[in-house]
GUTIBA-13496 format. One record per residue (C-alpha): x, y, z. Coordinates in steps of 0.1 Angstrom, whole numbers, padded with zeros to 4 digits, always signed. Each point is the difference from the previous one (the first is absolute). Layout:
GUTIBA-13496
XYZ/...
This chain:
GUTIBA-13496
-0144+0140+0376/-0004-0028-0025/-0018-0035+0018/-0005-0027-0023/-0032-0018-0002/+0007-0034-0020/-0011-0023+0030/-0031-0020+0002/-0025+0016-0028/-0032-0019-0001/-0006-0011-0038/-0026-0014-0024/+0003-0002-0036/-0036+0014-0004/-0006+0031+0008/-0031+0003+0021/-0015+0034+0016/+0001-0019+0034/+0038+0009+0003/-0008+0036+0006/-0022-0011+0032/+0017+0025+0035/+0000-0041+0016/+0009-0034-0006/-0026-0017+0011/-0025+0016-0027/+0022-0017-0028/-0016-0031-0011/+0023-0010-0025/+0034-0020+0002/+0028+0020+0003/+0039-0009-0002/+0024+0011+0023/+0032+0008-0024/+0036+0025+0004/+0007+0020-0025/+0014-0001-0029/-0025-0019-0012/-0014-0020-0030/-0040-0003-0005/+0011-0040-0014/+0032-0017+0002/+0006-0014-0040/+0010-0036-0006/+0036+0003-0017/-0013-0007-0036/-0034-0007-0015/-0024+0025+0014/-0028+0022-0013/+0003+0038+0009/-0034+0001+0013/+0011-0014+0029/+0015+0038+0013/-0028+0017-0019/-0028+0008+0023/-0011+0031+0027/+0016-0013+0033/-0003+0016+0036/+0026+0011+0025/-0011+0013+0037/+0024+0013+0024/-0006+0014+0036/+0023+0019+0021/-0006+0026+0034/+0007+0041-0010/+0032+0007+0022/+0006+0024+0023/+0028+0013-0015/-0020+0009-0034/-0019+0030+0022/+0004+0034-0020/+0017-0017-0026/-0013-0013-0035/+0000-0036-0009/+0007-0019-0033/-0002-0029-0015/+0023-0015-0028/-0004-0030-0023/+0036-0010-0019/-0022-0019-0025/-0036-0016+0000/-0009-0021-0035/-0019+0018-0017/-0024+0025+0011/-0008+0004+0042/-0026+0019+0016/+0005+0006+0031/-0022+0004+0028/+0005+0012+0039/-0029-0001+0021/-0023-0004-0024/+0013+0029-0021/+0014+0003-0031/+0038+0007+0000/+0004-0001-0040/+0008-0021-0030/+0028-0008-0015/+0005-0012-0035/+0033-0020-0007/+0017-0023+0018/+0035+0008-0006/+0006+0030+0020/-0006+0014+0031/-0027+0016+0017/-0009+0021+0031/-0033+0014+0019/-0004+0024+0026/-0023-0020+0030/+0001+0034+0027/-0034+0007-0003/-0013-0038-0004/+0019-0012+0033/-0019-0013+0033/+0005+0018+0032/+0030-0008+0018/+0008-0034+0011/-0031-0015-0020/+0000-0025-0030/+0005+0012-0038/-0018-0021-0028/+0023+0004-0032/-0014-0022-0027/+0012+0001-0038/-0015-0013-0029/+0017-0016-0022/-0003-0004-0038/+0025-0026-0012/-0022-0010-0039/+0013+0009-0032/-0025+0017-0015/+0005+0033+0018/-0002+0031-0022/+0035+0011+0013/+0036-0014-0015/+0013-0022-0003/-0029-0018-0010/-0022+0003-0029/+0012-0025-0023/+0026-0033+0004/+0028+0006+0022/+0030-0025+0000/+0002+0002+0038/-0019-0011+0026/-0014+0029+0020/-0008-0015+0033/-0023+0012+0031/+0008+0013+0037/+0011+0024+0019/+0040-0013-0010/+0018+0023+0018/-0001+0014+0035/-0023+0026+0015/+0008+0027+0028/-0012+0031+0021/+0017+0036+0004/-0009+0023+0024/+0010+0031-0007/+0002+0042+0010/-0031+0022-0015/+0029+0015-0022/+0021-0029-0011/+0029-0005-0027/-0023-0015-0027/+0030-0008-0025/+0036+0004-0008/+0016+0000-0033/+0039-0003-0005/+0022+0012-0031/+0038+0000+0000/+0025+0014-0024/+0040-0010+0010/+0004+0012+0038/-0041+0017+0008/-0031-0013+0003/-0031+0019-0004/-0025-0012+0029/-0033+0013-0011/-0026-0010+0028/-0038+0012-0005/-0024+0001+0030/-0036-0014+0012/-0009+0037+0000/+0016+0040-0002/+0022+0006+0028/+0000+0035+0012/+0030+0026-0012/+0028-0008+0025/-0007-0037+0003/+0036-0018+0005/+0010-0035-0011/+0036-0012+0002/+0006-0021-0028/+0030-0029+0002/+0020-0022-0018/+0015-0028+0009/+0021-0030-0012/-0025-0032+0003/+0014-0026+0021/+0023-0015-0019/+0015+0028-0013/+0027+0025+0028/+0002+0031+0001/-0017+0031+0021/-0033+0013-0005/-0008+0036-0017/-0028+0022+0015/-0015+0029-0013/-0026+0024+0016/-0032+0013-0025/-0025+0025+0008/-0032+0005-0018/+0002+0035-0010/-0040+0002-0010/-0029-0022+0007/+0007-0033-0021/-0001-0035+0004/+0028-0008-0027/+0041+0010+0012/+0033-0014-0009/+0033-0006+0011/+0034+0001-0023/+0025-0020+0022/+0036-0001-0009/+0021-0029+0008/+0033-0010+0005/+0020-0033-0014/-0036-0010-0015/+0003-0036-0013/-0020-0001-0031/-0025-0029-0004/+0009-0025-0025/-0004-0037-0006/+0035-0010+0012/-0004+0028+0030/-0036+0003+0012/+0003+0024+0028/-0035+0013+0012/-0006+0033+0021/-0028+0010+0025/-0016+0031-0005/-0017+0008+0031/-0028+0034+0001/-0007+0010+0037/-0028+0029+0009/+0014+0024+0026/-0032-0002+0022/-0014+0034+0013/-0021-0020+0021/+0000-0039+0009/-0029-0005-0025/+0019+0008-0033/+0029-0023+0003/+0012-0024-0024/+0024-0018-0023/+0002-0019-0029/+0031-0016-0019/+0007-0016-0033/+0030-0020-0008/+0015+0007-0035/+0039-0006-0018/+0018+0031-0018/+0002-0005-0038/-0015+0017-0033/-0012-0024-0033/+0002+0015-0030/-0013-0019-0032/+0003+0010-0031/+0008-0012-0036/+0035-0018+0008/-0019-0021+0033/+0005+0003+0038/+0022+0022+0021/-0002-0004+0037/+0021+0032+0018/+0015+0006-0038/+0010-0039-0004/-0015-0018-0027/-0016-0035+0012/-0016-0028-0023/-0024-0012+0017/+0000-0041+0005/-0040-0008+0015/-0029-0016+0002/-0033-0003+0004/-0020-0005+0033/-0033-0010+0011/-0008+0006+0034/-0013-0035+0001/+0007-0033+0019/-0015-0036-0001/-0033-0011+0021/+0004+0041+0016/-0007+0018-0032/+0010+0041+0013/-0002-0007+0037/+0030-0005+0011/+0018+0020+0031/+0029+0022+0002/+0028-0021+0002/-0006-0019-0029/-0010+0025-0024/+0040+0016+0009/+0014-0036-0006/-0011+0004-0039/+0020+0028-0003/+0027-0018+0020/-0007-0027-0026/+0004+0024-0029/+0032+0019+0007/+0020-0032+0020/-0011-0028-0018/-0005+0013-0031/+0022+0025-0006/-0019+0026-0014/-0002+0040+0002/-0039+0007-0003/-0032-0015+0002/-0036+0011-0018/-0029-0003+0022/-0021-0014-0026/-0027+0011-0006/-0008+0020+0033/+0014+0020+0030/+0014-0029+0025/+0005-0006+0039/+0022+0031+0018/+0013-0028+0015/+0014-0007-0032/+0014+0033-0011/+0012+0007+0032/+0024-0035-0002/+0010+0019-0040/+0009+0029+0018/+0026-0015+0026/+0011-0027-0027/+0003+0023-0029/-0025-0016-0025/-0010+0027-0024/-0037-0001-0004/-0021+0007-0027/-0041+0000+0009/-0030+0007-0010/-0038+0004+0003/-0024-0028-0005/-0015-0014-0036/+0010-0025-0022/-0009+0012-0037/-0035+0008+0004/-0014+0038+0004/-0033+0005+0010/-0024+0019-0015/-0018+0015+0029/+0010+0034+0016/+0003-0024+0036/+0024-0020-0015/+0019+0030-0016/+0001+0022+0030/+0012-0028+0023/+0026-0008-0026/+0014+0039+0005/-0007-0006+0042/+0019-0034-0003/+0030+0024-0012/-0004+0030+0025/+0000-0027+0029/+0033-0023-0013/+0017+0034-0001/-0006+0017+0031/+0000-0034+0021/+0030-0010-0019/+0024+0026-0007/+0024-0003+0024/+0010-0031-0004/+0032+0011-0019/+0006-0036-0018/-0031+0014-0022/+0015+0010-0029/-0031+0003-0024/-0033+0003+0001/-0026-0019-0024/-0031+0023-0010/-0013-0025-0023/-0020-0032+0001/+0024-0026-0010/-0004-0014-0033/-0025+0027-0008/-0009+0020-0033/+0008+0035-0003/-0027+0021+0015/+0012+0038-0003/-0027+0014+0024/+0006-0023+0026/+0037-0001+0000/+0004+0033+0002/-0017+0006+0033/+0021-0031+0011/+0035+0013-0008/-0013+0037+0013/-0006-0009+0038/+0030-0020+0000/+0023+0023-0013/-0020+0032+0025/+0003-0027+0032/+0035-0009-0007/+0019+0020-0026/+0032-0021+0012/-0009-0033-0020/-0008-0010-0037/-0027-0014-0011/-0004-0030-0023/-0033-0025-0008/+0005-0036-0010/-0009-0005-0037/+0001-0032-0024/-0002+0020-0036/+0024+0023-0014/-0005+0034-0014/-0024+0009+0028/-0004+0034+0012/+0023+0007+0025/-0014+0028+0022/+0027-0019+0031/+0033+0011+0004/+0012-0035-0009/-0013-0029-0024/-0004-0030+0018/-0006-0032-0020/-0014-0033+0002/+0026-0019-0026/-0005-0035-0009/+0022-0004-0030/+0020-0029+0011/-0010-0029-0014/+0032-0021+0014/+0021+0004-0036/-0003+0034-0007/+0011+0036+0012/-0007+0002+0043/-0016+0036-0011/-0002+0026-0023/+0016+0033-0005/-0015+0028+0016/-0009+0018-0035/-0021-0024-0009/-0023+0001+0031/-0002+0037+0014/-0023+0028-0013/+0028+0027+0013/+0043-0010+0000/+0001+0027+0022/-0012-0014+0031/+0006-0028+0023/-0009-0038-0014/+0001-0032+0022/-0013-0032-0006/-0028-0007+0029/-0010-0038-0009/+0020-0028-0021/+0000-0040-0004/-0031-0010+0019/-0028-0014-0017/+0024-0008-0026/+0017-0026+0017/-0019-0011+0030/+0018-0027+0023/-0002-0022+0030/+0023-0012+0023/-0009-0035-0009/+0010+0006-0037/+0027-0021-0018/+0034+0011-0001/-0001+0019-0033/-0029+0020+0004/+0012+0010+0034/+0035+0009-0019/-0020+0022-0029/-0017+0019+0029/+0029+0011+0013/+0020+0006-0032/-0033+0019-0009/+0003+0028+0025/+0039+0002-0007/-0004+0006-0033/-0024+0030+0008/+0025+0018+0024/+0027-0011-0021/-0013+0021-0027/-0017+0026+0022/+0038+0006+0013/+0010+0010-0033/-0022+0027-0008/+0009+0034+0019/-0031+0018-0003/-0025-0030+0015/+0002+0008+0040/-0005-0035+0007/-0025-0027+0003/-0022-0017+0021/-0007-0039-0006/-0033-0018+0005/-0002-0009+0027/+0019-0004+0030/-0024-0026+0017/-0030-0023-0014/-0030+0013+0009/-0038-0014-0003/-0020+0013-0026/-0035-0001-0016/-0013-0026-0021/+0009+0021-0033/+0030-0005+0004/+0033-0023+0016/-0001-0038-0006/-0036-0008+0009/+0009-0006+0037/-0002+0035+0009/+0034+0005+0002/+0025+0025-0024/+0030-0018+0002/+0021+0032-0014/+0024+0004+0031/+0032-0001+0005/-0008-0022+0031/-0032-0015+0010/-0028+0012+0020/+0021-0007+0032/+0028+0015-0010/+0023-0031-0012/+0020+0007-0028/-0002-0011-0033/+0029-0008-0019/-0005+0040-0017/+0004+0018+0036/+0042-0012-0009/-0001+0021-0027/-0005+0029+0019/+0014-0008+0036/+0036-0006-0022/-0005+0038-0010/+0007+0014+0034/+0032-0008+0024/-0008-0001+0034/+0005-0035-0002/+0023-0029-0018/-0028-0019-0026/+0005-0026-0017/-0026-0025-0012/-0005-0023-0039/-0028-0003-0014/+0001-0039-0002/+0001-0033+0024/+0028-0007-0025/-0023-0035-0006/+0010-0014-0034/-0039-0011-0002/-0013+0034+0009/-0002+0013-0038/-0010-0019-0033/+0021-0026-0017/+0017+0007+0032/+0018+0024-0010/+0017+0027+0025/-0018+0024-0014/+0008+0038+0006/+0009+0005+0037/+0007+0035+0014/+0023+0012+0028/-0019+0025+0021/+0029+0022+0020/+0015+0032+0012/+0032-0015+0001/+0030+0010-0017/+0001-0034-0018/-0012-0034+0001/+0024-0030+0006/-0018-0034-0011/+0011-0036+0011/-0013-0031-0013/+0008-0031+0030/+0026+0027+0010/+0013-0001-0033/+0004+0035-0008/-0017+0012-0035/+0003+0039-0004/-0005+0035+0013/-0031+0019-0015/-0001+0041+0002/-0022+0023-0002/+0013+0005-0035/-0013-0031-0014/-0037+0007+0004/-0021+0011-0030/-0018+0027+0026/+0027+0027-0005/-0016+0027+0016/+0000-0015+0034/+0025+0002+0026/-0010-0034+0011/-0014-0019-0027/-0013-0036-0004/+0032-0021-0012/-0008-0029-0025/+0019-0031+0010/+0011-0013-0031/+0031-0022+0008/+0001-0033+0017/+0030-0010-0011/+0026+0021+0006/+0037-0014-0003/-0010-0034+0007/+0003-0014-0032/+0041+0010+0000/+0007-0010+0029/-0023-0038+0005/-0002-0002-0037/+0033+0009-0009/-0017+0022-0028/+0021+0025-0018/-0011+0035+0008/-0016+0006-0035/-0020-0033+0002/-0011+0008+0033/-0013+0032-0008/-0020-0014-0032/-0011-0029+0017/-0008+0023+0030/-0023+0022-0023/-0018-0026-0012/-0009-0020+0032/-0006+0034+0019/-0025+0007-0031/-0019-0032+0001/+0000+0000+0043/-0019+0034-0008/-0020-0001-0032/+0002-0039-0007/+0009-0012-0034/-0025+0014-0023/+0005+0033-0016/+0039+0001+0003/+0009+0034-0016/+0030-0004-0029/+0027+0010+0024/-0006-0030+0022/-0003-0024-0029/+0031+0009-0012/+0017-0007+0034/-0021-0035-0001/+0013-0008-0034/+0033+0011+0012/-0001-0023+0026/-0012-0031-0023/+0030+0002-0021/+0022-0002+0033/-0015-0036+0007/-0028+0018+0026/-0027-0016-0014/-0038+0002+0014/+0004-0026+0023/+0032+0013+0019/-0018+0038-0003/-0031-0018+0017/+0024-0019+0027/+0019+0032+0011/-0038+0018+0003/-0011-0030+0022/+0031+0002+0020/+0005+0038+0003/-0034+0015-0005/-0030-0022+0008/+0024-0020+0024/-0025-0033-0005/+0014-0026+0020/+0031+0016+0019/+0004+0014+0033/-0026+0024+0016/+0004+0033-0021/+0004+0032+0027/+0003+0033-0016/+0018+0026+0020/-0003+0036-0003/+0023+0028+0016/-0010+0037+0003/+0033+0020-0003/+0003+0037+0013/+0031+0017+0000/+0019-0027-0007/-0016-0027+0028/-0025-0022+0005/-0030+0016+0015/-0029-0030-0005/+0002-0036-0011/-0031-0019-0010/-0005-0039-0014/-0022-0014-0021/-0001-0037+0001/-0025-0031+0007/-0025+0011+0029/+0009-0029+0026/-0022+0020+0030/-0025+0027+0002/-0011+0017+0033/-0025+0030+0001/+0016+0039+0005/-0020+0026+0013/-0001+0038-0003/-0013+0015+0027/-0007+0045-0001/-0007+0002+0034/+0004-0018+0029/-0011+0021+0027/-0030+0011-0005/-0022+0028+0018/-0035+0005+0013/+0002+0039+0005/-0022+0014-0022/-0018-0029-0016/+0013-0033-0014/+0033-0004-0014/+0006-0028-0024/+0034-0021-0013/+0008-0015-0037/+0007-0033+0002/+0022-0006-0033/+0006-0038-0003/+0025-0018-0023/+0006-0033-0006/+0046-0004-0004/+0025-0029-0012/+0031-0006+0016/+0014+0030-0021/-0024+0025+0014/-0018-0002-0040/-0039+0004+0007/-0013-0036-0020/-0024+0013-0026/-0023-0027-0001/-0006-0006+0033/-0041+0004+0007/-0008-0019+0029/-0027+0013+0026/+0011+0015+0028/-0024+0007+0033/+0002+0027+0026/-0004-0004+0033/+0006+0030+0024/+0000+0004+0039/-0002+0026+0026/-0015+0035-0007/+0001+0001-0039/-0022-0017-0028/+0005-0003-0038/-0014+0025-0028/-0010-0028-0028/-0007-0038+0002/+0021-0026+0023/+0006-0018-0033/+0014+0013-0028/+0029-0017-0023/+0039+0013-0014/-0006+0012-0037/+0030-0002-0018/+0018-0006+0037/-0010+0030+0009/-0028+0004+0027/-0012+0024+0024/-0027+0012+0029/-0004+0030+0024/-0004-0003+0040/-0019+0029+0018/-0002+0012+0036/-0030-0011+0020/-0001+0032+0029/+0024-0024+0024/+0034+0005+0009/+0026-0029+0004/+0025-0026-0022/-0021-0019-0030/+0008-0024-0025/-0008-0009-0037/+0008-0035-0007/+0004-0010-0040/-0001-0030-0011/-0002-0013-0034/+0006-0046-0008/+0033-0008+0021/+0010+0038+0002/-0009+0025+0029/+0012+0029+0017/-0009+0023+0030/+0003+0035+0002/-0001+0019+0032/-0021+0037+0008/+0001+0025+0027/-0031+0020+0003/+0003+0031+0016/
């Protein structure tokens, strides 16, 4: 039985030897009464040294030995505990473990008190930077946090217990391989079933298996019928459950794993899932969140991969540069977000045979604590960004490939040529400089054609941007990562590519824009999304989008031009209206991004038929006059390529001289003077009208808020909500520039994670509200100058 053990931990963030006192009373120093998961420091949002998290902090933990645990053994598991915990119960040493991005578990049998009487579990907790164990060693452009960040729980179990279970399926059978705490005697039976997960019907299949000599390792090939294969459009999940047949009441047990039908093969050409070739569309994740660094709980570590694949639009993820929350994964699995992870570094490999042998241990526990999950897809066996080391990449790719045979292999590089010892070349790409080619051609980057090549990392550093930006840079972001899968699209033989990053992240001094943040995502560190994240969310189709990149302000841009403005859709086509006056339809078709089913569309009429039918134009002077104000509203009126000219000079000898081009600019274009210019834009699918949005003079703004969660639950721990806040004109637009303060003021049984004043960045702002150990209706109350909202909580 599995009994969780995140409530009321005693804490101090230096470790003293008077934690492992049997009583309270002998403990001199202050200690903190905290729930797990749990952050040694809660970070400002910017602006922050990493020492802060960096020191030897203490956790101390009592609970009674039950009853029920007699004649059975007792365990104790840690998801993750940054970076290396000793742990103590009753004064004696449990173990160490030495990273803090997987999972660990000790056996406390022999440690526990007597029946009924109190247990003293202590850990010590290592959170500095300077520990001779990866990822550390050198710079690292992430911050690496302290705490144990994710939850903690007991098992007791039989003296002969299912230790493990490992799934492989091929079309209709699954291979349940199960291994045991210890041999089993010949005749030992275990029935062994498989059944569709919740969401998916269907009848369960059981099988019988008999151990037919003393061993502790069996398995079970189970065929099934009308097996729905996993995919990312179908993510259907089974149970595999293993049951000992008990001989006597003392050998009993069971154990189950969920996991999804489906076989990856990657090879030279790129990705087939169950024989269909995918191209993968993904980014990059930290596990990290504003003021919480890694500690946050369950239900908001599945709403970033509800984030990911519904907001986003994407079909895989890179959990960069580490193994991440199950929570996570598990949220992948029943969303079907391909995931590609990996075990921890960041370009540095140390030197000493610690660091090297935890390196190879960092990949023997990611495997077997991981390979389930089926939205895995590959494993990375190198420290990202790393040189080639031959010896130690070896022994990396070897245990992967003996623990599970059923993946590929791949280690993040940013070189080309580098021996390739993976089964696929994954690469760090920054070619992209915003007016060149989005990547190159596979040739010219792997070491062997003959296997897989993705692209693991692009854009980035090389074009870092805030939500408070102006308009342009916010619009070159964007175009940016377009370009990339644009081009990635049309080469065959690149399986796909994942962007840097997904969300903004805080970083070390070395690196970001001197506050301690990398402003590389997608969205920012709270999940709001930049104007990129509609480059990829028009991609998918589970929803109508339809967004442009501008406020459609004729002072917005310089010389006030219009400027290039982009149509971001899934749409069939776009119909544009100026005042209700319509303009044109755009298509897909008229986007330079050719390899895209849904590409950025450049707007680059605003005249339409106007000038026939209120300037009484013939239809050849409206179509030269029509190039050349269209022209100028985009590029202004220096540089005007021949072709234009000629249509100017055209014009002059008509009588259209500069001052009656200039007039029908002004009236048509820039609009100075006349009535309030409202652009209209309608999303057509299948021949209808499936969205509508404006753009015109903001006349009122009011704040919108985006709330994950709203019932929240103190079972196990603390549960926690995203507060996503937006400030909106009349037309629903977010306003850009709107950076008031806003304060936070909460009742009832929740409190805030972060400040109770913060301000909107680029209209954009956002907080987190956490569960106190109450039950009962609470309320967050925003308010920000004239604006305010409340929003409403159930905790359960």
């Amino acid at each position: 039985m599995k009994t969780f053990i995140n409530k009321s931990w005693q804490f101090t963030n230096t470790f003293d030897k008077q934690l492992l006192a049997s009583k309270k009373t002998d403990i001199k120093i202050k200690l903190q009464t905290v729930d797990l998961p749990h952050s040694v420091v809660q970070t400002p949002y910017n602006y922050f040294d990493a020492k802060i998290y960096q020191t030897v902090s203490g956790y101390r933990k009592t609970f009674k030995t039950a009853a029920a645990w007699k004649n059975r053994r007792v365990f104790i598991t840690f998801e993750g505990a940054a970076h290396e915990a000793t742990v103590y119960l009753n004064g004696q040493l449990l173990g160490t473990h030495s990273t803090g991005y997987t999972a660990f578990t000790y056996e406390m049998t022999k440690f526990l008190a007597p029946q009924g009487s109190e247990n003293v579990l202590v850990v010590k907790l290592d959170s500095n930077e300077t520990i001779d164990v990866p990822p550390f060693g050198f710079v690292i452009d992430y911050m690496t946090y302290g705490g144990i960040y994710l939850e903690v729980f007991i098992e007791d179990k039989p003296q002969i217990f299912i230790d493990d279970i490992y799934v492989t399926t091929k079309e209709n059978s699954c291979d349940v391989k199960f291994a045991l705490s210890e041999q089993v005697s010949e005749g030992t039976q275990f029935n062994v079933t498989v059944a569709p997960w919740s969401k998916t019907k269907g009848k369960p299949i059981t099988v019988s298996v008999t151990a037919n000599r003393s061993t502790a390792n069996l398995h079970a090939e189970i065929t099934m019928p009308d097996v729905k294969m996993w995919t990312p459009e179908t993510p259907d999940l089974y149970t595999a459950t293993v049951e000992l047949v008990s001989k006597n009441k003392g050998e009993s047990d069971s154990k189950s794993e969920r996991f999804g039908f489906r076989d990856i093969v990657m090879n030279a050409e790129g990705l087939f899932l169950n024989g269909k070739k995918y191209k993968l569309r993904g980014l990059d994740r930290h596990q990290s969140y504003a003021y919480q660094g890694y500690a946050m709980p369950e239900s908001l570590q599945r709403f970033d991969a509800k984030v990911l694949k519904e907001e986003l639009g994407l079909n895989a993820v890179r959990t960069s540069h580490y193994p991440q929350s199950h929570h996570f994964i598990d949220a992948c699995d029943e969303l079907g977000l391909l995931v590609f992870t990996e075990i921890p570094g960041w370009q540095h490999i140390g030197s000493s045979a610690k660091w090297r042998k935890q390196a190879i241990q960092n990949v023997n526990e990611m495997v077997l604590q991981y390979r389930n999950h089926p939205s895995i897809f590959l494993w990375g066996v190198r420290i990202n960004e790393s040189p080639d080391d031959d010896e130690l990449y070896s022994v990396t790719n070897s245990v992967a490939r003996e623990l599970d045979p059923s993946r590929p292999t791949g280690g993040v590089r940013c070189f080309k040529k580098s021996n390739l010892l993976e089964d696929v070349y994954t690469y760090n790409e920054f070619v992209h400089r915003g007016d060149n080619e989005g990547c190159e051609p596979k040739s010219k980057v792997t070491s062997n054609m003959k296997k897989a090549y993705l692209i693991s990392e692009y854009n980035g550093h090389m074009y870092p941007t805030k939500m408070f930006d102006d308009e342009i840079h916010r619009t070159n972001h964007a175009l940016r990562h377009a370009k990339v899968i644009n081009d990635v699209a049309g080469h065959s033989d690149i399986a796909g590519s994942f962007g840097w990053c997904a969300f903004d992240y805080n970083t070390h001094e070395d690196f970001g824009s001197g506050d301690g943040i990398c402003y590389h995502g997608v969205m920012d560190m709270f999940r709001n999304p930049k104007m990129a994240a509609l480059v990829y969310k028009s991609q998918a189709e589970d929803e109508v989008v339809l967004d442009v990149s501008s406020s459609m302000d004729v002072g917005e841009h310089p010389a006030c031009t219009r400027g290039k403005n982009w149509i971001f859709t899934n749409a069939d086509s776009i119909k544009m209206y100026f005042n209700d006056i319509f303009i044109t339809e755009y298509f897909p078709s008229n986007s330079p991004y050719k390899n895209l089913k849904h590409p950025p569309i450049l707007i680059d009429d605003y005249v339409g038929e106007r000038f026939v039918k209120e300037e009484k134009m013939s239809q050849k002077s409206s179509e030269q006059a029509k190039a050349v104000i269209n022209f100028n509203a985009i590029y202004g009126q220096i540089k005007m390529p021949f072709s234009i000219l000629l249509k100017a000079a055209a014009l002059f000898l008509k009588g259209f001289g500069y001052a009656k081009l200039r007039k029908l600019y002004d009236n048509y274009v820039g609009n100075w003077g006349g009535a309030a210019s409202v652009y209209k834009f309608e999303a057509i699918k299948d021949g209808k009208v499936v969205k509508t949005i404006l753009k015109g003079p903001v006349k009122n703004i009011q704040i919108k808020a985006d709330i994950s969660n709203k019932e929240l639950s103190v079972e196990n721990g603390w549960d926690a909500s995203s507060v996503r806040l937006s400030v909106k004109d009349q037309y629903g637009n977010t306003v850009p520039y709107y950076m008031e303060s806003v304060r936070f003021s909460v009742s009832g049984p929740i409190e805030l994670i972060g400040p109770e004043t913060s301000c909107f960045r680029g209209g954009y702002a956002g907080t987190y509200v956490r569960t106190t150990g109450k039950t009962g209706k609470a309320q967050l109350k925003v308010e920000s100058a004239d604006l305010s909202c409340n929003i409403n909580f159930s905790v359960l």
